[in-house]
Wavefront OBJ file of the C-alpha trace (Angstrom):
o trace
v 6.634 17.401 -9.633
v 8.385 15.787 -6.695
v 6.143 13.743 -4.244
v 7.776 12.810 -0.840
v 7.063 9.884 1.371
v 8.530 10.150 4.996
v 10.542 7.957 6.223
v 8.456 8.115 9.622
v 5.740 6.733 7.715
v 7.085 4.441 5.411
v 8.230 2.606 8.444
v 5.104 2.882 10.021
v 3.485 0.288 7.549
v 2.835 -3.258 8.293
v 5.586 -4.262 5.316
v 8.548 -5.729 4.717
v 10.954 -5.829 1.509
v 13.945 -8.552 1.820
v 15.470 -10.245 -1.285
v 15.250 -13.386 0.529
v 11.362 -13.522 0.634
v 9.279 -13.505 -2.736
v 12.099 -12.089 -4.409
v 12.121 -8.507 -2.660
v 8.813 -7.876 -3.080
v 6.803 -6.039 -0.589
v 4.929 -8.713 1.751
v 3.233 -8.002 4.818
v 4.917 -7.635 7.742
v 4.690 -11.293 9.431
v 3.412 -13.285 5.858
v 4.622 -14.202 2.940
v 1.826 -12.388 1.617
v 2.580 -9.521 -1.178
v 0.999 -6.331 -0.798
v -0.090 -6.493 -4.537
v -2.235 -9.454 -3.537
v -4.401 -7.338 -1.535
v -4.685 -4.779 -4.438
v -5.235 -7.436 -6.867
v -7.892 -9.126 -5.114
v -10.316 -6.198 -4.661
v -9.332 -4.901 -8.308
v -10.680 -8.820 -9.303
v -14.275 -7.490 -7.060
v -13.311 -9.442 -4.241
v -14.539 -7.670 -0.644
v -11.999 -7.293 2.047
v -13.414 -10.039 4.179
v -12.633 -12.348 1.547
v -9.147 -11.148 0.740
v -8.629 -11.815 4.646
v -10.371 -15.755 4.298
v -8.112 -16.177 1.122
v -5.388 -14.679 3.668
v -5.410 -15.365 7.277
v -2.028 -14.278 7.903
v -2.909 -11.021 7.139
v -4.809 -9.081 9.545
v -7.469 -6.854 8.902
v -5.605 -3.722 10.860
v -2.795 -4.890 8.127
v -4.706 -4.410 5.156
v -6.290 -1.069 6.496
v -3.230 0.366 7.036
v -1.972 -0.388 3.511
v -5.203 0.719 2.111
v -5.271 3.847 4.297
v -1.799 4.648 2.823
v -2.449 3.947 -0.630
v -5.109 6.145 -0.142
v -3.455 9.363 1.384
v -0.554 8.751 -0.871
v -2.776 9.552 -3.635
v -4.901 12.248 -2.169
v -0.774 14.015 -1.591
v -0.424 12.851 -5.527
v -3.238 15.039 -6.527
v -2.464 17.845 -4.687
v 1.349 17.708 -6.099
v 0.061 17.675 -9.485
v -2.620 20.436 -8.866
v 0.122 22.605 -7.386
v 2.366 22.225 -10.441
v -0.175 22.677 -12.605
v -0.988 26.179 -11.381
v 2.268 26.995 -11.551
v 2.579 26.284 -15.211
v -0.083 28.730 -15.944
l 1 2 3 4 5 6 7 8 9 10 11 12 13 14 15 16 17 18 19 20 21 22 23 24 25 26 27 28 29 30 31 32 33 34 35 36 37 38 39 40 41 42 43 44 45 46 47 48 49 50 51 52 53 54 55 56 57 58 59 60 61 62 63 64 65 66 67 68 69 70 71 72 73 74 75 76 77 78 79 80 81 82 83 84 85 86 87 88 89
């Protein structure tokens, strides 16, 4: 099972990866914000609106756009898997 991300879109997110900032990993684009924050923050039961008080340097078209991603990223993970299940049988 083989799931591809375009580069198109990859580049299209409000992210950045350099070694120099937190270690390499993802922030937003603009912040020294990590992505995983975000995640972290509603998996804790926080709401959006307070992930963005906790975070003004992140803007709420930011965080959409991540979300929006993560979303349709796994949406094209279950369809993968579905395909190459039905293969298998």
């Amino acid at each position: 099972m083989t799931l591809v991300i375009g580069e198109k879109e990859l580049s299209q997110l409000p992210v950045t990866i350099d070694p120099a900032v937190l270690s390499g990993a993802p922030v937003f684009r603009g912040t020294r914000v990590p992505v995983d924050a975000l995640i972290n923050n509603l998996e804790a039961g926080l709401t959006l609106d307070a992930f963005l008080e906790n975070f003004p340097t992140v803007s709420r078209e930011q965080a959409m756009q991540v979300l929006e991603f993560s979303k349709a990223t796994l949406l094209k993970l279950r369809r993968t898997a579905s395909c190459a299940n039905s293969q298998l049988a």
